[in-house]
N, C-alpha and C positions, 0 to 999 in steps of 0.2 A: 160901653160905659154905662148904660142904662140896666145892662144886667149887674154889674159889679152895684152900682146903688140900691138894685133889688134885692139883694144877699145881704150887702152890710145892713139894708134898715132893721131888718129884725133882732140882727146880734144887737145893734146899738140900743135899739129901743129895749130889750129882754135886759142887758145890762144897765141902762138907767134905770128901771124899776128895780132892780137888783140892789144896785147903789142904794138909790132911796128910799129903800127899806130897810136896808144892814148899814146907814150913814155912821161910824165909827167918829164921827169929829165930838166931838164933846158939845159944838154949839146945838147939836141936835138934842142933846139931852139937857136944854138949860134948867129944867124943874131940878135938877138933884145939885148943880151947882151950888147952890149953897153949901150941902152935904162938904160937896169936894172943900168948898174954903173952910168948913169947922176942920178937917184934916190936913191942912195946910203944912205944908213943909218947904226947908230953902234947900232949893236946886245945888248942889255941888259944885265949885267951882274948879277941883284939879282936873287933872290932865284924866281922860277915859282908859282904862285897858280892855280891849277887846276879846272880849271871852273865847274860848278857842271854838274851832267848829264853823265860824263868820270869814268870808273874804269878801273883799270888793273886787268884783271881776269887771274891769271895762267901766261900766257909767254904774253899776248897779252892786247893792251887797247879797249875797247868799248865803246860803245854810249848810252844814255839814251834808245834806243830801242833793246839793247845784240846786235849790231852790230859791226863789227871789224872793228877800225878806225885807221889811223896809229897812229905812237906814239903820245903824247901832250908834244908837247915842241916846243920852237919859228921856224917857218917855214916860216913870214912877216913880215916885217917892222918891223923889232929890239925888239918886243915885244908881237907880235899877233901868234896866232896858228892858221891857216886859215886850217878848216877840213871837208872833200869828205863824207859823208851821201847816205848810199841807202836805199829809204823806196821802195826798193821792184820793180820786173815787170818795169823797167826801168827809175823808178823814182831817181834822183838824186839832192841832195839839200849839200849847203856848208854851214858851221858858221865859225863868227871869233870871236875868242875870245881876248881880251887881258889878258895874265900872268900874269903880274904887279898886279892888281887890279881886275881882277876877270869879267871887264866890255863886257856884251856881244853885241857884235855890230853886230851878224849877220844876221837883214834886211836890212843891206848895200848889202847882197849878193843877198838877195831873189829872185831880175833880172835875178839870173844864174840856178837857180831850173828848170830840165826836169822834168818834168811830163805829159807823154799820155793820162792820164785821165781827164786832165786840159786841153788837146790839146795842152800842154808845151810841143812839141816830139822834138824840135832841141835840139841834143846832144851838149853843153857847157863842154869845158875843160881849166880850170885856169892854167896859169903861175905864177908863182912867185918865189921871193928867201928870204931867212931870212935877209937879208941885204940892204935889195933893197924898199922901197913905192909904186914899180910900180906892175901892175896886167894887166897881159895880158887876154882877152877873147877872144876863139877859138871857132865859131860858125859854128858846121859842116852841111852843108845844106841834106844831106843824108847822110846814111846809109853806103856807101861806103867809108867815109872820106877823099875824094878825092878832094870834093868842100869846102873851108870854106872862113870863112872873120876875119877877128880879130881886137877886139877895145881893146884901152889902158886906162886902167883909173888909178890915183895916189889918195894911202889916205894918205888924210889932214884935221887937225881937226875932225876927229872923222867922214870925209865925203868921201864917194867916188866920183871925180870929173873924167868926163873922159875930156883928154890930146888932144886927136889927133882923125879926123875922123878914122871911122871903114873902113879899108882895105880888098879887096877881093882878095881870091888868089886863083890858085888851084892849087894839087901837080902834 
């Protein structure tokens, strides 16, 4: 038992820090809040169509590649499912889908795909809320997460437009 607690501490503690550096929940990002409420939108209320490529196997949904992706249900602009993709060795790519209609829009995101093997290494992490048009992109300049910049772009018409130049910060 004491070796099995020796092993897990470090993955646990390696992935908490992990966590609370890449925190995704939106309350992590309250300074841009506001932003999100000037783009404000109402959430959809029919029924979802599940874009193809998605299945729920057992307790969990996946990806046309048996990847586990979080749930499919509106997480953008009152009607889009905007969903995190790993192909793998630090490749990371997003889709958007819309619910409604099944319409998939996402080479609007293809800008945000890491991939090392492309020499795509800057780690990208999306903002967003189901309520909200707006999309924040967090562009981490290393490894550390300590340097990044962040642009904002709103969809409209079926386009991503970015809003505001891209901001450098660090933590």
């Amino acid at each position: 038992m004491k070796f099995y607690k020796l092993f897990l501490f470090p993955i646990l503690l390696f992935g908490s820090s992990i966590n609370n550096a890449l925190a995704t929940d939106v309350n992590s990002f309250n300074k841009n809040q506001v932003l999100f409420d000037q783009y404000r939108i109402d959430v959809s209320k029919e029924p979802i169509q599940i874009p193809s490529g998605y299945t729920y196997k057992g307790d969990m949904w996946v990806d046309e590649l048996g990847k586990r992706v979080d749930p499919v249900k509106i997480n953008f602009a009152g009607q889009y499912y905007l969903g995190l993709h790993s192909c793998g060795a630090g490749c990371r790519y997003y889709t958007l889908n819309n619910l409604e209609n099944k319409r998939d829009l996402s080479a609007l995101l293809d800008q945000f795909t890491s991939n090392p093997d492309e020499g795509k290494n800057t780690f990208i992490q999306l903002f967003y809320q189901k309520n909200s048009r707006l999309l924040i992109a967090r562009y981490f300049k290393n490894d550390t997460f300590k340097e990044y910049h962040d642009c904002q772009f709103l969809l409209k018409n079926n386009k991503l437009e970015s809003i505001e130049k891209c901001s450098r910060t660090s933590k």
